[in-house]
N, C-alpha and C positions, 0 to 999 in steps of 0.2 A: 637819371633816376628812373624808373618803373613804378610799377603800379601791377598787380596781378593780373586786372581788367582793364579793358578800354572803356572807364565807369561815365558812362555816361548811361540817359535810358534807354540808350541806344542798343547795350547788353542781353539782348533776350536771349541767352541761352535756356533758359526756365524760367518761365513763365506763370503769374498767377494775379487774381486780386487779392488784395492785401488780408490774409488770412484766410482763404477761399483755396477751392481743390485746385492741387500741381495737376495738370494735365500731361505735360509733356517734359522733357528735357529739351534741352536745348545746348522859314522864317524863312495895271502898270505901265501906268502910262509912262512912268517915264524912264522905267528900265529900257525903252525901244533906245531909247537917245545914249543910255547910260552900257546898255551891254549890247548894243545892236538886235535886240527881240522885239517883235511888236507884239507880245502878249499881252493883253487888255488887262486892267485890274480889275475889270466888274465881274462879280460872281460868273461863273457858266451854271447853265443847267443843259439838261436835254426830258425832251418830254416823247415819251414812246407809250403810242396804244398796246395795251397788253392784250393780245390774243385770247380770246375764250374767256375773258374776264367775267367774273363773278355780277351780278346784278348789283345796285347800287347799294350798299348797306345802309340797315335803316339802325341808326345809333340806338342802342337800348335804351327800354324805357322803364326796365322794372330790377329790381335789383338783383345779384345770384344771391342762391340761399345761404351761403358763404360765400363773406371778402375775398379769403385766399386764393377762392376756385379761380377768379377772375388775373392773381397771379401768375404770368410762366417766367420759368427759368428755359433763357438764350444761351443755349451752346456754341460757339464760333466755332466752324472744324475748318483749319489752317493746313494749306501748302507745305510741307517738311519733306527735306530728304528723297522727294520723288516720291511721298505718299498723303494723303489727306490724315489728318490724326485731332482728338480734338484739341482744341486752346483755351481761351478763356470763355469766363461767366457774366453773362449781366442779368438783368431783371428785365419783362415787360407787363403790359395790363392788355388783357384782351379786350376791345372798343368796341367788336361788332359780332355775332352770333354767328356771322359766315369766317369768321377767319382773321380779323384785322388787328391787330399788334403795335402797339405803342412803346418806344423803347426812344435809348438814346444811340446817336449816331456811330458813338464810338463802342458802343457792343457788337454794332455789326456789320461796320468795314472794315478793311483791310487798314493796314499799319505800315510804317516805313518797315517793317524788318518780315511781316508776314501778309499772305495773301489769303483770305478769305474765301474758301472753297464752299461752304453751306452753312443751311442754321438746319440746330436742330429746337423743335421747340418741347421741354417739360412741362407739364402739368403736376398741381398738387389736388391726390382728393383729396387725403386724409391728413392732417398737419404734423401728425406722427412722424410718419417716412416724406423720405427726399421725392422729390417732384421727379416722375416717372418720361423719361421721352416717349412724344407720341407722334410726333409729327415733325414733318421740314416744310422749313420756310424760304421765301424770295423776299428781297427787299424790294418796298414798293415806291418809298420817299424818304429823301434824306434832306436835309438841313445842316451841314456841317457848322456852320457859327453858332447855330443856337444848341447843337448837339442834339438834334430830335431827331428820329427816322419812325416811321410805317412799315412796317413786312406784314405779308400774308402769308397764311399757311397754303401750302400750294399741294402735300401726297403726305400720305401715311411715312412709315418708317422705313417701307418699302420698294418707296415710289407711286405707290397707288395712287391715282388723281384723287382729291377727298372730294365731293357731292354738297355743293356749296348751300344747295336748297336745306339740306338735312342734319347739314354740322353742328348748326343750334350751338356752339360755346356760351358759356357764362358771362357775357358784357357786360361790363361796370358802365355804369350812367356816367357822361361828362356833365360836369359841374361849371360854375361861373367863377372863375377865378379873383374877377374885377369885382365881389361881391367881399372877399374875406378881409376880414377886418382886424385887428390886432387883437391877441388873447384869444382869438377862435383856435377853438380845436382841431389837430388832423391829426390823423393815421397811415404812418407809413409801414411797409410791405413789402419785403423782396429777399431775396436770397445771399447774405452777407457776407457768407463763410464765415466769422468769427462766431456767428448761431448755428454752425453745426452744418449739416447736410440740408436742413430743412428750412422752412419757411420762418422766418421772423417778422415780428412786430413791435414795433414801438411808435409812441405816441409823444405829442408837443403841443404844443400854442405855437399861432400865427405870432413870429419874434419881427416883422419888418417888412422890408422891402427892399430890394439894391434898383438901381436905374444905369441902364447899359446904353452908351450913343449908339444911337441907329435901331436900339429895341423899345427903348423909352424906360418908363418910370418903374413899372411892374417888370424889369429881366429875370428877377429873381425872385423868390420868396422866400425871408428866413425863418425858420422855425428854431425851437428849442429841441424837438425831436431829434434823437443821434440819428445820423446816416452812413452807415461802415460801405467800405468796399462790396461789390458783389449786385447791392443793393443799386446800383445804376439803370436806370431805365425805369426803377419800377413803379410803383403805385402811392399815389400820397392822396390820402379825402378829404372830404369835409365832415363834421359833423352829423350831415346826411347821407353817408358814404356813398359823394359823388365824387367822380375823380377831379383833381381839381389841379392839378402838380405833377409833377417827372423831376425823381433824383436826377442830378446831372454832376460832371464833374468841372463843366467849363468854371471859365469866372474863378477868382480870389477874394476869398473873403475876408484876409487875415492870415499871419504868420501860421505856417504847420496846420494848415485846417484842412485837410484833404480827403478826397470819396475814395479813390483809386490808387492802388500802388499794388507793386509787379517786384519780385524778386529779378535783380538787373546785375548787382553785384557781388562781388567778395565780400559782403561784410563780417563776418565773422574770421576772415583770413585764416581760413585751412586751405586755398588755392582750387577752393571749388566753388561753382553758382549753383545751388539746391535748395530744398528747401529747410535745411539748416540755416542760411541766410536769411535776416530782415527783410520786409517788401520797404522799397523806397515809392515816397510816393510821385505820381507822374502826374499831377495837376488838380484842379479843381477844391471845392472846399466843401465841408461839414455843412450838414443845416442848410442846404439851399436844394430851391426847388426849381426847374422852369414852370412858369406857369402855363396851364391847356389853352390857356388863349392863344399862344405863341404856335399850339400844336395843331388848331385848328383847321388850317388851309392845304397843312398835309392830310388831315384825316377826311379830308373831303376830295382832296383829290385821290386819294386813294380808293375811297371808297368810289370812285368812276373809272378805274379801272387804269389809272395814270403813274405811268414811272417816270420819277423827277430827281434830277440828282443839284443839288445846288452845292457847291463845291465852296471853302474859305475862300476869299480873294486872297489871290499871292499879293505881299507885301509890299507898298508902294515906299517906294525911295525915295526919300527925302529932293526937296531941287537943291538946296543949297548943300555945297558939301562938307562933308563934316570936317571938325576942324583938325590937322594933323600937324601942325605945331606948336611952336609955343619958346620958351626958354631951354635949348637943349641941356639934356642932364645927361648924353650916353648915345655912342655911336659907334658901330661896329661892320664892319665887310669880313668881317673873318677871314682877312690873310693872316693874321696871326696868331695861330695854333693858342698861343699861352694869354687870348686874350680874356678869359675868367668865367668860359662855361663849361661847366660840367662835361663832363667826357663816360661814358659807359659800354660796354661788351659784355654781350650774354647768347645762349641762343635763340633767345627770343626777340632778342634785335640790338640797338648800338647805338648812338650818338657819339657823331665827331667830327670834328674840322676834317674835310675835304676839298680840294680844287677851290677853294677858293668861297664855300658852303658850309654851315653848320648842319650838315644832315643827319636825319633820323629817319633808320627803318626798323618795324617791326615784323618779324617773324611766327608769329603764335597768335591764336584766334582771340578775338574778346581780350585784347590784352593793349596797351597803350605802355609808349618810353619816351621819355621827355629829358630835356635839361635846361637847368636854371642856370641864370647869370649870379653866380655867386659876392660878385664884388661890392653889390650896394643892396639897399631894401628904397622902396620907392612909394610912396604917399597917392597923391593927385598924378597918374600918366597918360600920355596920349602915344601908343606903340606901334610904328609902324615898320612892319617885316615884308619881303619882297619872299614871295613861296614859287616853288616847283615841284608839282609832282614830276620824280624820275622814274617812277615802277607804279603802274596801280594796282594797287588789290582787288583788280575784276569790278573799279569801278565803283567800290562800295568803302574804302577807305579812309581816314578822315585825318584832318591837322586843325591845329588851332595856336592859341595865343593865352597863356596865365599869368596872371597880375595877383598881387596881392597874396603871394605863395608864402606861407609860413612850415609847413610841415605837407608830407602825404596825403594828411587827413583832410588839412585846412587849405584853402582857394578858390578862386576863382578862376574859370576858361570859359573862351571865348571860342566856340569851333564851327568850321564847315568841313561838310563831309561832299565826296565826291561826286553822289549822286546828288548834290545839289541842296542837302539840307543843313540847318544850320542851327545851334543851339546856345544858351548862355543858361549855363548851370555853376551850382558854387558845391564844396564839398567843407562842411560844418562837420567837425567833429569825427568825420570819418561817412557821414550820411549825406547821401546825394541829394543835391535838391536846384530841381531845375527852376530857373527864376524867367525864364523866355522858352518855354517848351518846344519841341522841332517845331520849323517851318522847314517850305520849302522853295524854294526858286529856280525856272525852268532853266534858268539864263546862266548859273551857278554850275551846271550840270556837267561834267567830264571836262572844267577848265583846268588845263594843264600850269598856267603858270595866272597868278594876282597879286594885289595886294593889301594882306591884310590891315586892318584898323582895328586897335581894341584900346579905348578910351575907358580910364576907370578914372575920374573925379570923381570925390565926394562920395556922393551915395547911389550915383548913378555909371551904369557898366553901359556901354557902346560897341556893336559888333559893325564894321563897316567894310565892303571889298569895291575898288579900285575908288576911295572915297568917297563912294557914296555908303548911308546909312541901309544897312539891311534888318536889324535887331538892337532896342532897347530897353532898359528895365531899371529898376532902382532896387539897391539893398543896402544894408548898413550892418553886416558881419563884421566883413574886415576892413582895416583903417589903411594898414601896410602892410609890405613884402619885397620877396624878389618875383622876377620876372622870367617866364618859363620860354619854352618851344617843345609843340608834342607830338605827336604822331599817332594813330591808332587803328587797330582794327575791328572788325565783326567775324562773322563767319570766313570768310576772305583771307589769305596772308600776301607781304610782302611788299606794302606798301612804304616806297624812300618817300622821305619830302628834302626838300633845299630850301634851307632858308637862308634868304643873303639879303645884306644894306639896312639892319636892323635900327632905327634908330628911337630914343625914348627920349620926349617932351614934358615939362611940367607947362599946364596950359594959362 
């Protein structure tokens, strides 16, 4: 069977947030033991003095005469085709009269599928008209787990150095975060897209609190205030309009509650990705805020002139391994052709018993071919497949493992791709929805042959390669199904995979 896309969010042929301007077309310490790397699991940073840096910034202490001013809209301009062109939107809050910018991390890194070539930063005077580009940015501190980054404005439009003493922007006051109380008022701020070109606002009560390990009790903050796409990174106050919050998209707060989503797929099946298609979303949830407490030790180190990058820790693997039997229900080596999977040809790729392999390649960009075992539908499984990549797609190619397959629309897959990342998304109704957003792992990276593990009991899914645990997550869509093998692409073509010595466990 196919699929028009290789639908995972992995599909950025066009790109956007979720009702925001198209710009463009288009998951360790003991991996050393487990895959032979000695990659450490603790964070990396690097801290590098920045030349000719700016004097220390003295945080505002008076308010701009408009909230807004103190809004900018973050252009990402991305790596395409051998040209820079721009890509997506986030929001930030300017912190300091010389230049300093509060946003979140994932407005302005780089991405598994693009690379980040500059910021441009907007300004709004007038709330009228869309926030006007005035200046480019360097990123000065990032936080990847918490999603918070610092950039500073570093030249005009032109390149021009900007005159750090005389920039004078509009800085919003930070606020006490540890101060807000439930039923306090805030005002959030940022640029949506589904409000148009321009700047929006909306307001809420202090709805909560979420508590994240390793951030403590205050990781979040939830509000009643709506938070659309676009609106990442940007400005949330207090009643005293101090800043006090950053949209963010990390974190789950609840089914379907999400900040950010990007046109990925075919949903509309004309066999094009545009913005005629749905945005799916790609993480995070409504109504939460990081609190500036969290943000505090970048804006200080930034404000000295410090570039810090602190990176997610790759994902530590379990010691014990996970478990890959159980009551056999199904076992196959595919010597024989008629033994009850799916068979396909097209030019976009194929599925079929070969040598001794159920192989799948595809030939066409953003596009994925799979096939299911037809003979049974399966509850509670534990799947384990022996893979070979035979041809790479340059490297960037991906396979995986689907349980619980009722239709095209309806399942779940378990996949790693060849640069090393790896993902467990389910497909509801036709709409993608990632439940273990990419990771990624150094150790994963150009392995030519594994074995995969995709455990689906109950309500919990398990991605696992040479048994040990790399990705898991819990959902309770589907109950049963059959059982797939896929194959896909990105930009790339011509990726085979082998799968052989398939066999399937009730645990």
């Amino acid at each position: 069977m196919k699929k028009n896309n290789w639908l995972t969010c992995g599909i950025i042929v066009l790109i956007l947030f979720c009702g925001g301007s198209v710009f463009f077309l288009g998951g360790l310490g003991v991996l050393a033991a487990v895959f032979g790397d000695d990659t450490s699991a603790e964070n990396t940073s690097t801290t590098v003095p920045v030349a000719e840096a700016p004097t220390q910034s003295e945080l505002a202490t008076t308010h701009p005469e408009n909230l807004y001013e103190s809004v900018v809209q973050i252009i990402a301009l991305v790596d395409m085709d051998g040209g820079v062109v721009e890509g997506w939107t986030g929001s930030g809050s300017i912190i300091s009269p010389d230049g300093l910018i509060l946003t979140n991390a994932h407005v302005v890194l780089s991405d598994k599928f693009y690379d980040v070539n500059g910021l441009i930063v907007a300004l709004t005077t007038d709330p009228d008209y869309p926030a006007a580009p005035r200046y480019r940015a360097e990123v000065m501190q990032v936080n990847e787990a918490l999603d918070l980054a610092v950039i500073r404005i570093i030249t005009d439009l032109d390149g021009n150095p900007v005159d750090y003493a005389t920039l004078n922007l509009p800085a919003i006051p930070l606020g006490d975060s540890d101060a807000l109380e439930l039923g306090g008022d805030l005002t959030i701020l940022g640029y949506p897209g589904i409000g148009g070109a321009t700047i929006t606002l909306t307001s809420g009560k202090v709805g909560g609190f979420t508590t994240e390990s390793g951030v403590g009790q205050r990781a979040f903050i939830k509000t009643s205030a709506t938070i659309s796409g676009g609106n990442s990174g940007g400005l949330a106050v207090n009643q005293d309009e101090e800043l006090i919050g950053v949209p963010t998209q990390l974190g789950y707060g609840g089914d379907d509650q999400y900040v950010d989503c990007r046109v990925l797929a075919d949903t509309n099946r004309d066999g094009f990705v545009d913005d005629n298609d749905n945005c799916i979303p790609t993480g995070g949830f409504i109504n939460a805020l990081r609190p500036i407490k969290l943000a505090l030790p970048l804006i200080e180190a930034a404000a000295r002139g410090e570039i810090n990058f602190v990176s997610v820790p790759q994902p530590v693997v379990e010691t014990v391994p996970v478990q890959v039997g159980g009551t056999l229900l199904y076992q196959d080596d595919f010597s024989n052709p008629s033994s009850g999977w799916s068979e396909y040809s097209a030019d976009a790729g194929y599925t079929r018993y070969q040598d001794g392999q159920y192989l799948v390649e595809v030939n066409q960009p953003d596009y994925s071919v799979w096939g299911n075992y037809n003979n049974d539908t399966y509850t509670d499984t534990i799947i384990n497949v022996d893979v070979q990549v035979l041809q790479s797609a340059n490297g960037t190619g991906g396979f995986g493992v689907m349980c619980r397959y009722t239709d095209n629309e309806n399942y779940y897959q378990l996949e790693v791709d060849e640069d090393g990342y790896f993902i467990i998304y389910k497909y509801l109704n036709g709409e993608f929805i990632a439940l273990y957003d990419w990771n990624n792992l150094d150790a994963l990276k150009n392995r030519n042959t594994m074995t995969l593990t995709a455990s689906c009991i109950g309500n919990e899914l398990t991605l696992a390669v040479d048994n040990q645990v790399i990705a898991s997550v819990t959902d309770s869509s589907f109950s049963q199904g059959y059982i797939g093998l896929v194959g896909g692409t990105f930009d790339d073509v011509g990726i085979r995979v082998g799968f052989d010595n398939i066999t399937v466990y009730a645990p």
